[in-house]
C-alpha positions in Angstrom: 219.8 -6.8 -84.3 221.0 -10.4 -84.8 223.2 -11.8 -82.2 225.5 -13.6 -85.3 227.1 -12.3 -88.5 225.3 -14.8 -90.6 222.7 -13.8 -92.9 219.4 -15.9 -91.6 217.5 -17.3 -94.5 217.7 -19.1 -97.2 215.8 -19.1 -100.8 215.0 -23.0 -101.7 214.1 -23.7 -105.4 212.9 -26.9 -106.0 211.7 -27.4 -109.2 209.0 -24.8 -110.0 208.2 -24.0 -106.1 210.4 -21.7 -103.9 210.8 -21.9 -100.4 212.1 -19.2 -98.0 213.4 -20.2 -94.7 214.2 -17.8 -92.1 216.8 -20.0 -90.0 216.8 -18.8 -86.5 219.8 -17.5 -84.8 219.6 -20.2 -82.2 220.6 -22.7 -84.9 224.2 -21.2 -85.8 224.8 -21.3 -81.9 223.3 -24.3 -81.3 224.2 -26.7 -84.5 227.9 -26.3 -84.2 228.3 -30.1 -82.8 225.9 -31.3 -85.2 227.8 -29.1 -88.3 230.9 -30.3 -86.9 229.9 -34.2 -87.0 228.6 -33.6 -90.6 232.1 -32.1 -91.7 233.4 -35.8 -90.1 231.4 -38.1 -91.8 231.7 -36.2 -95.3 235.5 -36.4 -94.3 235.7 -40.4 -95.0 233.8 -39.2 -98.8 230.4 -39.2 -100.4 228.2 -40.7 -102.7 227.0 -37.8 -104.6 224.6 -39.1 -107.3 226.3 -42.0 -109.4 229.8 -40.6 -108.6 231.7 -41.5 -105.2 233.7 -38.3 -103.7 236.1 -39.0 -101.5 237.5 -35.5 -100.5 234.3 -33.3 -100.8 234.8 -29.4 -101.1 232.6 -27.2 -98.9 230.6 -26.3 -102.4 230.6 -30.2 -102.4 229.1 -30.5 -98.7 226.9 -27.7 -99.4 225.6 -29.6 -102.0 225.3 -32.7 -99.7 223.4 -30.4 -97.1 220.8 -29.2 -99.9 219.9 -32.9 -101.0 218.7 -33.4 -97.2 217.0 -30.0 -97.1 214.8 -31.1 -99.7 214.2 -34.0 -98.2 213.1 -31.9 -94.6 211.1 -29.2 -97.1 209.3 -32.0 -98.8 208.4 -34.0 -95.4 207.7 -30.8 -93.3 210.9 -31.5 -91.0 211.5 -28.2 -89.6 214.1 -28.7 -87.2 216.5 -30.7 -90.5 215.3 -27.9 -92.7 216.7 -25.7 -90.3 220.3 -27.1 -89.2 221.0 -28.2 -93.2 220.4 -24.4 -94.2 222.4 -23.4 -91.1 225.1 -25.5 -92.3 225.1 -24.5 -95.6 225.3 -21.3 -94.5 228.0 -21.2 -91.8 230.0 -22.8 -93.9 230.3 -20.7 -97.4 228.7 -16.9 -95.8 226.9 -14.8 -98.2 224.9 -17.9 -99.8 221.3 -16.5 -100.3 219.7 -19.7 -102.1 220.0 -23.3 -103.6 218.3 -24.4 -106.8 218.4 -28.1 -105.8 218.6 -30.7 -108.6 215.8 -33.1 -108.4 216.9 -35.8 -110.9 219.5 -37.2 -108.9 222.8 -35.8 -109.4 223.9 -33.1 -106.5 226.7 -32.3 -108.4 224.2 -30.0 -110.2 222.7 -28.2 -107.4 223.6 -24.6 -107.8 224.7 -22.6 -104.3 223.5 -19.0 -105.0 225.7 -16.3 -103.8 225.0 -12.2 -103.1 
């Protein structure tokens, strides 16, 4: 049995491939600090495509989170993959996937609940 409440993996779509990343308990316990510093520099706002956000929402920040998984899928950076699914998932529980928008605009990446 996990030592956490948090459901561990996380489906990645990115454009026609899919991606399933078992996120290891460690992680949750571990990444707090690193979530935490993330929630701080998203405080001050975000460029999110071609729109500035200066007050993002946690879908927002999830969304923020997803654009820099892709980026760890795509260049084989387990350890980002890890801590930006981690974060997306401590911070709205019960997310199961992200279809990630690839031309740009995060504001279209869709957070995919139970």
């Amino acid at each position: 049995m996990n030592d956490t409440t948090h459901a561990n993996s996380l489906d990645i779509f990115i454009e026609d491939r899919i991606y399933k990343l078992n996120v290891p308990d460690t992680v949750f316990r571990d990444g707090i600090d690193f979530f935490r510093k993330m929630d701080r520099d998203m405080d001050q706002g975000w460029q999110m495509g071609t729109r500035f956000v200066e007050s993002p929402d946690v879908v927002m920040r999830a969304q923020i989170a997803a654009a820099k998984l892709m980026v760890a899928v795509e260049t084989d950076n387990t350890t980002l993959a890890n801590l930006m699914a981690g974060y997306i998932i401590s911070r709205l529980p019960g997310t199961t996937g992200v279809r990630i928008d690839t031309q740009g605009d995060m504001l279209s990446t869709q957070i995919i609940n139970d």
